[in-house]
Each structure stands twice: as C-alpha cells, then as structure tokens.
N, C-alpha and C positions, 0 to 999 in steps of 0.2 A: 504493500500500500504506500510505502514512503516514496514510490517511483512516481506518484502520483503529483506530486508538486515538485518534480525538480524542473530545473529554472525558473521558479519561481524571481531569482534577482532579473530574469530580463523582462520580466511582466509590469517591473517599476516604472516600464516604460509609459503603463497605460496609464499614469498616473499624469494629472494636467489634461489629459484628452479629451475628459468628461466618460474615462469611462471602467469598466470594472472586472475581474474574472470570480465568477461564482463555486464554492466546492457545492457538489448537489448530493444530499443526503437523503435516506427515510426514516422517519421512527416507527416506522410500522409498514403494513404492507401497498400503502395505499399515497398520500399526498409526499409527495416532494417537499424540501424544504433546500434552504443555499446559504451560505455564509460566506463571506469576503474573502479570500483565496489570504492578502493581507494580513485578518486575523489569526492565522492557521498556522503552526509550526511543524505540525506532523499530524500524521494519521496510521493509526497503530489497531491492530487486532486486541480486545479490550486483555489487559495482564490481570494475574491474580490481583484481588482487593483486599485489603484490612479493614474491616467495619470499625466504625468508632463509635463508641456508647456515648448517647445524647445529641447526635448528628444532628442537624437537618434530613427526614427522611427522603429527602432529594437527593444528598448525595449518597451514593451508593459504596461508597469507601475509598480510603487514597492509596495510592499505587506510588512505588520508589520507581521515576524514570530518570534515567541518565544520572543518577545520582543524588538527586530533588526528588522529596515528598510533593506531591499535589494532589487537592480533592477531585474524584470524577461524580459527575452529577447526573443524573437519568431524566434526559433533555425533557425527553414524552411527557414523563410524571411530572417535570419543574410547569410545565404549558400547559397542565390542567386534565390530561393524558393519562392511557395506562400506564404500569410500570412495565419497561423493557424484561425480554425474560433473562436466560441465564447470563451470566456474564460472556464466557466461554464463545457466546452466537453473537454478542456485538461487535462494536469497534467504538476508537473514542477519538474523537476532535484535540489534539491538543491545542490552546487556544491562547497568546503572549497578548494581554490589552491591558489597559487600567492598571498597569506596573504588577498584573498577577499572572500568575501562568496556574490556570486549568485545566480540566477534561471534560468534555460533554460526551456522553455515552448516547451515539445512536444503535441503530438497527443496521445499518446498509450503508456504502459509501458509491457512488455512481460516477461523477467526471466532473470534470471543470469546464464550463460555459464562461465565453467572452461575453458581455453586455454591454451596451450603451446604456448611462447612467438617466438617459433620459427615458430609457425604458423601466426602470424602476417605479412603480409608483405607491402611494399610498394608501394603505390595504383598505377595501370597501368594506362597508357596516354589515355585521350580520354573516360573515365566515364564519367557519369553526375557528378557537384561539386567537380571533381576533384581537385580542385586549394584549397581546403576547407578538403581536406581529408590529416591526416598524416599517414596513414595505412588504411590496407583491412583486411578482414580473409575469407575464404567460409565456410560454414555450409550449409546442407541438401539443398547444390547444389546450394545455394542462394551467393550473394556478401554482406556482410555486411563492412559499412564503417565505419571507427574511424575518427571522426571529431576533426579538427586542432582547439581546443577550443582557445589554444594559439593567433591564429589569427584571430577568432572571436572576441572574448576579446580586440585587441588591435585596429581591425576595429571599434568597436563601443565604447570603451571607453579610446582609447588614451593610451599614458603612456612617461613617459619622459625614454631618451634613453641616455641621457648626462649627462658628468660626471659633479659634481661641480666644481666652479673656488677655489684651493687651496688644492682638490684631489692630483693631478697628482703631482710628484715629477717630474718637469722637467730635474734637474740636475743629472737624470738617462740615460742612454744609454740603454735600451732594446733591440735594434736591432738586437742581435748577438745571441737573445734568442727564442725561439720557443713554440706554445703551440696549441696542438689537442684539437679540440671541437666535439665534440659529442651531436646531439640531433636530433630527428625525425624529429620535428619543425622547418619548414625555418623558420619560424618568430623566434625562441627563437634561433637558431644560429646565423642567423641576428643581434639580439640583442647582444648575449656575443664579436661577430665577432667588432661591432661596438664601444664598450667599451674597449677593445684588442685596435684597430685602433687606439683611442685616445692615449691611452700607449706607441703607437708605436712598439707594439708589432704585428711580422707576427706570421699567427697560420692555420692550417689545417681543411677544416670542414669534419666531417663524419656524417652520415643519421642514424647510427642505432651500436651497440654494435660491430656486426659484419664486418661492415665494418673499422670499427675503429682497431678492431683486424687486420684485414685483410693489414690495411696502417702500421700499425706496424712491422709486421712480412715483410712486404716487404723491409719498412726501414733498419731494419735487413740482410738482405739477401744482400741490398747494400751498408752494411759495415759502415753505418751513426755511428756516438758514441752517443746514445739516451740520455744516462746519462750529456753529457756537451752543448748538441744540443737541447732535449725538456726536457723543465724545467717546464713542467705540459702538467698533462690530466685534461680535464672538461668534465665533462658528465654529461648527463639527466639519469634518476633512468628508468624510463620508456617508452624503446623503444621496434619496431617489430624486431624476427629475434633474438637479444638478445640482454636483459636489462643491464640497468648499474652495477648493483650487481653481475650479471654473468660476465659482462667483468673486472672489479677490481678482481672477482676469478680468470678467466684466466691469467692476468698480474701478479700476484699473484703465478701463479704456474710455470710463465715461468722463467727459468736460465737468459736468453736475458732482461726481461721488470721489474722482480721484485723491483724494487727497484725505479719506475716509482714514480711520485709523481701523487697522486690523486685527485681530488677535486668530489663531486658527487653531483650534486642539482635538486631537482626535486620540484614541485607544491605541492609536496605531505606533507608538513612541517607537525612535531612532532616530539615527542621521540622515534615513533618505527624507523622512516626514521633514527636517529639518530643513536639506537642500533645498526642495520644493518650495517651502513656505517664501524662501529667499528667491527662487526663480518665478513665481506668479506675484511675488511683491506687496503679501503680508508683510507685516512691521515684527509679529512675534510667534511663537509657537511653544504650544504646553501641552503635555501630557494630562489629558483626564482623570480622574478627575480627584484633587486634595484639595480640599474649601480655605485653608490656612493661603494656599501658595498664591489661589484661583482671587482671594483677597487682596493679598500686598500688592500684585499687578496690577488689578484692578484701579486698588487708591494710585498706585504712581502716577497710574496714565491719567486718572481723569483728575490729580492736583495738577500736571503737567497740561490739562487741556486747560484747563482754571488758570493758567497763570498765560497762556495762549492768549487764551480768547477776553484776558484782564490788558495785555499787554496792545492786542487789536483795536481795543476798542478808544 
C-alpha cells in the first residue's frame, strides 16, 4: 500500500493551481469517501492495537509505528457509523496535521484522483453524515465525501480553545478593527472566531476561497475603505470551490484588495506550505491551530494596522 503515494513530492506541484489529489477510501461496503493526498503520510494494513482503559471509544487502540506511539481511530464509528470489524481486514490512514500525527482506520483503500478544487463543493442538506462532511465532489456518477477530520479530531480528542491569562493586551481597543476568516471547517472557524472574540475583535466568516472573494468584492462595491476597516485576512490553504493560494492570487491581482494583509494557515505545516505562502504573496503563514500563538499574531498585526492607519490619517 505504501507504493500508493510515492511521488507524492512532485504532486506539490499542484499546489497554487487551484487544484488537488484525493486518496479515495471506504468505511464500508458502499459510499466512497477522499482525503487530501497532502494530509497522508502513509497507508499501512491496520498493525496489532493496545487498547487503553478509558479511551474514547473511537479510538480503537494505539499502535508503535516507526518508533512513535499514535492513536488509531475507527473513522465509521467517529461519523456516527458502525464500528469497522476486525482489525486484521482494515487498513489505517496515517495522517501528519494540526502538529499531531494519527491513524484513521478504514475498510478499503482504492487510488488517488486529481481534482480541480473548483470541483469540490459544499456538501448539500440532508446526506447521510452530513454534519461530519466539509465538502462533496461527484465522480462516475457517484457522491464522494471529504470528511470534516477537523471535527472528528476535536470530538474525540479535545483541544483547549482559550487564550492564556497575560496573552491578551487588555489596554488595546480593537473594536474599530475588522478581520475575515476563511475556512471550510465550522469547527476550525469556530475556533479562530472564538480567539478573535476574546481580543474583542469583530470578524466575518467565509466557507470557502470563493466566497470570501465574493464578500470582498461586494464590500467594494459598497464603498467600505478595506484598507483602515479590515486589518486582516485568515484563511485555510485548503478549501472546495477555491483554495487559499488561489484567493491570496486573486487579492493579489486586484487594484481594490492588493494591499490586503494576509495571514494563511493550514494543517498542512512545512517548508513547502511555507514556500508557497511566499510565492502567491501572503505576508504570513501558521500552522493550525494553538489559540496562544493564533493571538500574539493576531495583536501584532492589527496594533501595526493601528498605528498605519493612525499614521495615514
């Protein structure tokens, strides 16, 4: 199975293009599902488990690979699903995001599909597991879905959302400053939305690259001054419709938005996420997601837009 992603380093390419390669799995005998090629470090025939007393019953036990402990998690069961059967018959996603490396245990591992990210979209009302999906696509007529790993991940293992006490520069006023969020993931907008909140910062949420363009351009049209009004964009690298790399291009090309201050963070931490952010012409780039770090940024840029837009005036 591990022949399955090699060359994955020349796949980097597809990155900036607007576009994506999917691994296509099943948890059962039936619907398809795909996960970012990206997220994936390996795909392995599932190894013996250690159960551990008090689990979350999602996860199904942690396995010693390559010399790392990590949890594997029975994808089906996390999605509202039945539970996978033996271990012995599945295989497990190993999966590097969110500075953690785990296992999702499917059923079946099938191939890797190229997408155009404009083919991704957002999952319609009333599928199964819908509440569990951050995107669709169709292929040979079928619905395959993109699982909201984001909120799998935070159902079964928590995560703190709160800033520290002696973060936050109380003796700031933010209020008079603004800031667009961008992410497929209600859970990972939720999150940066709730780290904002604390700041006292108000901010806008958008679903997808495109919509985010879209709130822009309108803001525009109603004569807002973006430049002394939104003192940041935050966006996820990989959404359906269009990614973060495409929409830093577009802002980028436009007379109206260029000059937008950027920030881009995706799951997807390294140097090439890094390279990128620097060739589509983001200002910064951060691993998803720690509320402490996701804060102090935060405040730099927008006392920095404060003393801008104090200096302008």
């Amino acid at each position: 199975m591990a022949g399955i992603l090699d060359g994955v380093d020349n796949r980097t390419q597809l990155a900036g293009q607007n576009r994506l390669e999917l691994l296509l799995f099943r948890l059962g005998r039936r619907q398809r599902f795909g996960i970012n090629v990206f997220k994936v470090r390996e795909v392995i025939q599932c190894p013996p488990l250690t159960q551990m007393p008090g689990s979350n019953p999602v996860v199904r036990g942690v396995a010693n690979m390559r010399g790392k402990t990590i949890s594997v998690m029975d994808l089906s069961l996390a999605i509202g699903g039945p539970p996978l059967g033996g271990e012995q018959e599945q295989f497990v996603i190993v999966t590097e995001y969110n500075r953690q490396t785990q296992g999702f245990m499917v059923h079946s591992i099938e191939h890797i599909v190229n997408m155009n990210w404009e083919d991704i979209l957002p999952p319609p009302t009333g599928i199964t597991g819908e509440s569990y999906l951050t995107a669709v696509t169709r292929m040979e007529q079928e619905l395959i879905g993109i699982i909201d790993v984001e909120k799998v991940m935070k159902e079964v293992m928590g995560g703190n959302e709160t800033v520290s006490e002696g973060i936050i520069d109380t003796n700031m006023d933010l209020s008079a400053q603004h800031v667009l969020v961008v992410d497929d993931s209600v859970v990972a907008r939720k999150q940066v939305k709730r780290v904002l909140d604390q700041l006292g910062v108000t901010c806008t949420l958008c679903k997808n690259g495109q919509h985010a363009l879209d709130q822009l351009q309108e803001w525009v049209v109603e004569g807002r001054d973006l430049y002394h009004w939104l003192a940041l964009i935050i966006s996820d690298i990989e959404m359906p419709q269009m990614d973060g790399y495409s929409l830093t291009a577009a802002i980028r090309k436009s007379a109206d938005l260029d000059k937008l201050h950027i920030f881009l963070h995706s799951s997807l931490s390294g140097v090439f996420n890094e390279s990128m952010v620097k060739k589509v012409g983001a200002n910064h780039f951060l691993p998803k997601y720690e509320p402490n770090e996701l804060a102090e940024l935060v405040q730099a840029r927008l006392k920095e837009h404060a003393e801008q837009c104090s200096h302008a005036a």
